[in-house]
C-alpha positions as a Markdown table, in Angstrom:
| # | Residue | x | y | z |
|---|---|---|---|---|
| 1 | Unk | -5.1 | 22.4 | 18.0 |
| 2 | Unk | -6.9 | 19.2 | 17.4 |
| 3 | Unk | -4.7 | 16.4 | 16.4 |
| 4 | Unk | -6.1 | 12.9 | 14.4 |
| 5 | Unk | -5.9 | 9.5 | 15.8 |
| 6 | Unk | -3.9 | 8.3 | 12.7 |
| 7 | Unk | -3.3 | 4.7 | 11.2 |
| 8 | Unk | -1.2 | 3.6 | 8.2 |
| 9 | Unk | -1.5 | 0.9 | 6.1 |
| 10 | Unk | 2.0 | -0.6 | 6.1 |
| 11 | Unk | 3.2 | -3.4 | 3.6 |
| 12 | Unk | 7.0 | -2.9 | 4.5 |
| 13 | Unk | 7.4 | -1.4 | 1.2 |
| 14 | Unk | 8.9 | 1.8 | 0.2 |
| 15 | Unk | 6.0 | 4.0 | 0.1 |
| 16 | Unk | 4.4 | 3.4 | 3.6 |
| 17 | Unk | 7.8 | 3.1 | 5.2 |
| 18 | Unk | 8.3 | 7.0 | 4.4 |
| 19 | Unk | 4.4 | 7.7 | 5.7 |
| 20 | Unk | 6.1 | 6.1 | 8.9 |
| 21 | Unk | 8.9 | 8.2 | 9.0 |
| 22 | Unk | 6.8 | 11.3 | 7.9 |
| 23 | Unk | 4.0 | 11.3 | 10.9 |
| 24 | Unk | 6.2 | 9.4 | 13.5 |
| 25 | Unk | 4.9 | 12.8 | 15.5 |
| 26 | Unk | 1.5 | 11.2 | 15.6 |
| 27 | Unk | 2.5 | 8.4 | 16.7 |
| 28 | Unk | 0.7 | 6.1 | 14.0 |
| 29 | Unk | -0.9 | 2.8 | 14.3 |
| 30 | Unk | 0.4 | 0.4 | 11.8 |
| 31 | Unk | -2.1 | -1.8 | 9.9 |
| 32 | Unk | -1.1 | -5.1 | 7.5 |
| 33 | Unk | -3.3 | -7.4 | 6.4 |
| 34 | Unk | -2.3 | -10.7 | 6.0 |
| 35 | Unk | -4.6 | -12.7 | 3.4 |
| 36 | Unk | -1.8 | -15.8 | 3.2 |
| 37 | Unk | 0.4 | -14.4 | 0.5 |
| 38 | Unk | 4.0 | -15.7 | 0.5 |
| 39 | Unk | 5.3 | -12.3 | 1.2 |
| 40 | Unk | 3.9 | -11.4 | 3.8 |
| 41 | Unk | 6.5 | -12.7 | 6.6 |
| 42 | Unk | 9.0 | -10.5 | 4.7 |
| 43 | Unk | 6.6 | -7.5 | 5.1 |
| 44 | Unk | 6.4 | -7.8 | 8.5 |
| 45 | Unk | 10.0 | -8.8 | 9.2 |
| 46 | Unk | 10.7 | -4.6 | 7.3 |
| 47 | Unk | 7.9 | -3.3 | 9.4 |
| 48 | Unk | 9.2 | -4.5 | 13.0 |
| 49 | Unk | 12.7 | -2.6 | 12.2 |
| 50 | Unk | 11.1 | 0.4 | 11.8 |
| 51 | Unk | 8.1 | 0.5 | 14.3 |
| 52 | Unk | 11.5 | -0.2 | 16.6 |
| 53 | Unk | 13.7 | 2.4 | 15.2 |
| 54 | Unk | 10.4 | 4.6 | 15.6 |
| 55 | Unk | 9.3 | 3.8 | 18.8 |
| 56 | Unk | 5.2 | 3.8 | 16.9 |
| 57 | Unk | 2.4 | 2.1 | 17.9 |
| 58 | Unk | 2.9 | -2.0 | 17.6 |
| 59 | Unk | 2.1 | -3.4 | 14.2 |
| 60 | Unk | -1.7 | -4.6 | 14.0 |
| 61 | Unk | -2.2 | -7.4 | 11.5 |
| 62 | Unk | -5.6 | -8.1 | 10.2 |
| 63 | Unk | -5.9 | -11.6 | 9.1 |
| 64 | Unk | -8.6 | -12.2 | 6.3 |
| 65 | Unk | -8.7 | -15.1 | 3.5 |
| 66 | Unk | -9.7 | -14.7 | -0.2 |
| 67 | Unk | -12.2 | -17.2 | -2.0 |
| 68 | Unk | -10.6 | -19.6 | -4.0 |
| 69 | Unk | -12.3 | -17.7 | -6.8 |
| 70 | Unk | -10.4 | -15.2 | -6.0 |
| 71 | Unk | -7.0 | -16.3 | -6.0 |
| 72 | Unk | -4.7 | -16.2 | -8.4 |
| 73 | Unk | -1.4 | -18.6 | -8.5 |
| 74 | Unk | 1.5 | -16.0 | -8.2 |
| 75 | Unk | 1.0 | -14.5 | -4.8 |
| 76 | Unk | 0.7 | -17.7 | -2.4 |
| 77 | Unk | 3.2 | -19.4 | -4.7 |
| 78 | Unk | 6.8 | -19.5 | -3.8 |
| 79 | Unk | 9.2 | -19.2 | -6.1 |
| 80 | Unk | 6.7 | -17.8 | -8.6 |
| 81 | Unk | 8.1 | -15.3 | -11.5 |
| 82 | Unk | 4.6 | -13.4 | -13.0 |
| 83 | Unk | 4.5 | -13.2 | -16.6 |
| 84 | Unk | 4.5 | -9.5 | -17.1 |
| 85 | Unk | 5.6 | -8.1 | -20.3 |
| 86 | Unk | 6.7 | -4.1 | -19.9 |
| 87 | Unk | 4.2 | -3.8 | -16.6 |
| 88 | Unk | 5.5 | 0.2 | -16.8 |
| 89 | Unk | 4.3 | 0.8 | -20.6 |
| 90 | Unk | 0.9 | -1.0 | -20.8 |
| 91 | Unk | -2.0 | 1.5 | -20.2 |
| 92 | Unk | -4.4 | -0.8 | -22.0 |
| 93 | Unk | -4.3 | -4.0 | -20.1 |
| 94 | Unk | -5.6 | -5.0 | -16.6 |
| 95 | Unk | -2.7 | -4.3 | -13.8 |
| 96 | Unk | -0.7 | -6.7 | -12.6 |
| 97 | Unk | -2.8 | -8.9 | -14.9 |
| 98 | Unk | -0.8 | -12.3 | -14.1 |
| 99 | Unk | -2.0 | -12.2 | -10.7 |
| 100 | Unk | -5.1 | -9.5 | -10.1 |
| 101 | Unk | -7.2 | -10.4 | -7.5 |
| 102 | Unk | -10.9 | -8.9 | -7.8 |
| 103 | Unk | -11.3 | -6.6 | -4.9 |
| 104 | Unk | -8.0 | -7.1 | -2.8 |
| 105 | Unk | -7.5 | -3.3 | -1.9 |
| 106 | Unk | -11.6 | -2.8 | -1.5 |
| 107 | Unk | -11.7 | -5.1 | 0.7 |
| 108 | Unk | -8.4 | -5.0 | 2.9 |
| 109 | Unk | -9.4 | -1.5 | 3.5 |
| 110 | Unk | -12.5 | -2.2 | 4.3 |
| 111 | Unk | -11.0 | -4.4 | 7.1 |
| 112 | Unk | -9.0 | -1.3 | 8.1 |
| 113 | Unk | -11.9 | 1.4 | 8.1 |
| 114 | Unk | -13.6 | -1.1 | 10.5 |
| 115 | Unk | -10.3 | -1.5 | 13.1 |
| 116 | Unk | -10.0 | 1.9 | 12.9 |
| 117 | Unk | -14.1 | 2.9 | 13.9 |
| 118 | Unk | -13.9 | 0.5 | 16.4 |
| 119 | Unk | -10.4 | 1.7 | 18.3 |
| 120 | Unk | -11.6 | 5.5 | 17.6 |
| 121 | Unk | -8.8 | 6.0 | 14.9 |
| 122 | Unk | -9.6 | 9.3 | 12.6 |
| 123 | Unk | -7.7 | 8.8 | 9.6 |
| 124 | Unk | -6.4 | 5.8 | 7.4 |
| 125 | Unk | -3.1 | 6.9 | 5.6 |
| 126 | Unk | -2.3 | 4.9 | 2.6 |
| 127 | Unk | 0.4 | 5.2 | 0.4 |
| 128 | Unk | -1.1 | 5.0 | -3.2 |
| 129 | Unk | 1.4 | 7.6 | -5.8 |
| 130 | Unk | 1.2 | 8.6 | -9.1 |
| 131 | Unk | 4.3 | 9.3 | -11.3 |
| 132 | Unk | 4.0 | 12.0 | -14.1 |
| 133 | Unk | 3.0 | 9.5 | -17.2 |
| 134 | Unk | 0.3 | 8.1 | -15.1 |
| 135 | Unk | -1.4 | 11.8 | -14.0 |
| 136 | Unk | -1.1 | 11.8 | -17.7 |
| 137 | Unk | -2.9 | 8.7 | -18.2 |
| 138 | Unk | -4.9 | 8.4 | -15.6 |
| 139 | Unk | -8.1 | 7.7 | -18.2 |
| 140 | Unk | -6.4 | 4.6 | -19.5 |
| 141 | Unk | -8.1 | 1.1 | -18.9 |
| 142 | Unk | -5.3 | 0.2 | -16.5 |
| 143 | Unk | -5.3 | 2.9 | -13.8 |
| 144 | Unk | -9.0 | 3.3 | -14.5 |
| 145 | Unk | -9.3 | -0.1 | -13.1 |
| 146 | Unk | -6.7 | 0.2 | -10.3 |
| 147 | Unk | -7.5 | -0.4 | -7.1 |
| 148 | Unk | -5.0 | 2.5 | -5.9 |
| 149 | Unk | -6.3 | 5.2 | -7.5 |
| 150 | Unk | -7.4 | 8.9 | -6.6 |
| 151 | Unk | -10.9 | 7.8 | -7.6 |
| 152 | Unk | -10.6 | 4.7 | -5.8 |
| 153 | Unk | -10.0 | 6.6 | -2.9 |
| 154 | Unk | -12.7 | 8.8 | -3.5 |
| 155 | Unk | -15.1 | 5.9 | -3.0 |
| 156 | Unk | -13.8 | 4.0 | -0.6 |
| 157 | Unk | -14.3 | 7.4 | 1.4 |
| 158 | Unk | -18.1 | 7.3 | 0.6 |
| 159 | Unk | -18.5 | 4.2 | 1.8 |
| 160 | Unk | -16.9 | 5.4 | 5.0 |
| 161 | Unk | -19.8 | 7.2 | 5.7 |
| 162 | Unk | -21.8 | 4.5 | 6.6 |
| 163 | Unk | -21.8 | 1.1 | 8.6 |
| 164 | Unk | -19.3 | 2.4 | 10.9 |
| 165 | Unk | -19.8 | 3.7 | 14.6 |
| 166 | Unk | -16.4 | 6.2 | 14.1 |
| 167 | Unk | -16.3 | 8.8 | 11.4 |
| 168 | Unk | -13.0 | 7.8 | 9.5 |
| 169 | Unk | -11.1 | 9.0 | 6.8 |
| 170 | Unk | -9.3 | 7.7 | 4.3 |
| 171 | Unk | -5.8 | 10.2 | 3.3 |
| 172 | Unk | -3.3 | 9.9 | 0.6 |
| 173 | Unk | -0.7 | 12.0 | 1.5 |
| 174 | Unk | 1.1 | 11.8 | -1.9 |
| 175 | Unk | -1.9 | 12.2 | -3.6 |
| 176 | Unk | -2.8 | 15.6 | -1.7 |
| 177 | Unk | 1.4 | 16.9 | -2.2 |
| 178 | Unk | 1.1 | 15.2 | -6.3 |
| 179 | Unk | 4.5 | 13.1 | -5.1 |
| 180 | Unk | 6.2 | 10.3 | -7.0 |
| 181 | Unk | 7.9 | 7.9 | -5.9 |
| 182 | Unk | 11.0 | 9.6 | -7.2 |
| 183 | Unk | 9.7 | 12.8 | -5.0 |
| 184 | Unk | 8.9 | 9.8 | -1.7 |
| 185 | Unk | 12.4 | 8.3 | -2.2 |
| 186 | Unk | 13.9 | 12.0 | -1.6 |
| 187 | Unk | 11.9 | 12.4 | 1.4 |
| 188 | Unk | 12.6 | 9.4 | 2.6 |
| 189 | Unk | 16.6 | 9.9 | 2.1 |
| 190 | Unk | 16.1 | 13.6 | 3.9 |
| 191 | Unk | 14.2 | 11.6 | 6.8 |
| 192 | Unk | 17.0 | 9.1 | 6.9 |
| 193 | Unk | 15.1 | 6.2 | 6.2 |
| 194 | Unk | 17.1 | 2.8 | 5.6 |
| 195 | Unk | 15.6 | 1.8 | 2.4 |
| 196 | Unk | 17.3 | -1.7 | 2.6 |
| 197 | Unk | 15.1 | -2.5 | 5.2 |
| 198 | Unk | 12.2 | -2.1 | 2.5 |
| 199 | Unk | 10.7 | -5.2 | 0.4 |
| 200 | Unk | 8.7 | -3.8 | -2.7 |
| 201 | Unk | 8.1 | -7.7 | -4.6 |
| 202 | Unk | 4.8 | -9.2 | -4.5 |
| 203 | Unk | 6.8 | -12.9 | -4.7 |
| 204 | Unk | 9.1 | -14.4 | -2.4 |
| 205 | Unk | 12.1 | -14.4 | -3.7 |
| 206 | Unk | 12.3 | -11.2 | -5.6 |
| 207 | Unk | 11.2 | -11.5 | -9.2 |
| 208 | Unk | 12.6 | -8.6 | -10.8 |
| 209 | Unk | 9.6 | -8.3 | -13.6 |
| 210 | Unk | 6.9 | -6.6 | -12.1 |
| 211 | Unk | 6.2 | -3.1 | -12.1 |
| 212 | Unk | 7.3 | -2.6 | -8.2 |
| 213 | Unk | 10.6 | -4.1 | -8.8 |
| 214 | Unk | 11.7 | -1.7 | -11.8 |
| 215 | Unk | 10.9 | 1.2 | -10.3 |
| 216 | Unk | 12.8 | 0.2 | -7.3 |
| 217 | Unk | 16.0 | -0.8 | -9.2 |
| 218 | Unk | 15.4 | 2.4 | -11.4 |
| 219 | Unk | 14.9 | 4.9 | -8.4 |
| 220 | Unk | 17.4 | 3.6 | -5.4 |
């Protein structure tokens, strides 16, 4: 049976920690990309533990920059708390609106599609989820927008199709299995995954407001 040269795009958070775990059989190849926010040391400090406790591919960290057009304040800021007011309830309003930045997935996977054509990788697993509400909602301004979902990968996957020398593709496994994070935490637990060596926040330190830090204080 033919088995996929697979790659995941790891931040060290919750949801490609369990991707990990779930195709440590394949022996994945980690991918972060470091585009200079504060977090990102943290990120990789969660990733080495469990490419160790693993024994995975080494971590391969793309290192891109942003325009300063691009950036916004919060995310190469230390010590920065967003100004997000119920980041969970608002379907009408950009996400993470205190500190978007036009075209970060697009473009950091972008980076990835190209490592992996050129080191003969077959598959890009990313780590994007859905809970219940937003399957719901997915027509609302805010996930319409989103840079994480189903329809974004949907077009990132056409783009794959050309300029590369590799035929890639781009995978959501919770997508395909309609998981939340609820349903990725369970997983995770069954696979014995040590969520405290996790780190969901954009910021550095934690900032308890934003969207990835309530679920993770609801849900573990």
């Amino acid at each position: 049976m033919y088995k996929p040269k697979i790659a995941v795009m790891a931040t060290g958070g919750i949801d490609s920690t369990v991707l990990l775990h779930m195709f440590k059989d394949s022996n994945p190849t980690p991918i972060s990309v470091d585009y200079g926010h504060v977090a990102f040391a943290k990120q990789v400090e969660m990733l080495e533990h469990h490419i160790k406790t693993l024994s995975i591919n080494p971590l391969q960290i793309i290192k891109i920059s942003f325009g300063e057009w691009q950036k916004t304040k919060g995310l190469f800021t230390p010590n920065y708390t967003p100004n997000e007011n119920k980041p969970l309830e608002d379907w009408d309003k950009l996400r993470y609106q205190d500190f978007f930045i036009e075209g970060r997935n697009m473009i950091m996977l972008a980076y990835a599609l190209a490592y992996c054509s050129a080191n003969k990788i077959d598959e890009l697993l990313v780590g994007y989820l859905y809970g219940e509400e937003e399957w719901e909602k997915r027509r609302t301004y805010k996930l319409m927008t989103g840079d994480n979902s189903p329809q974004f990968v949907d077009m990132m996957n056409l783009l794959s199709n050309v300029g590369l020398s590799h035929q890639v593709r781009i995978r959501a496994p919770f997508y395909e299995r309609h998981w939340s994070k609820k349903d990725v935490i369970a997983k995770g637990k069954e696979l014995g995954v040590n969520f405290e060596k996790t780190y969901s926040c954009y910021f550095i330190p934690e900032c308890g407001v934003c969207d990835n830090c309530l679920l993770r204080k609801e849900l573990l």
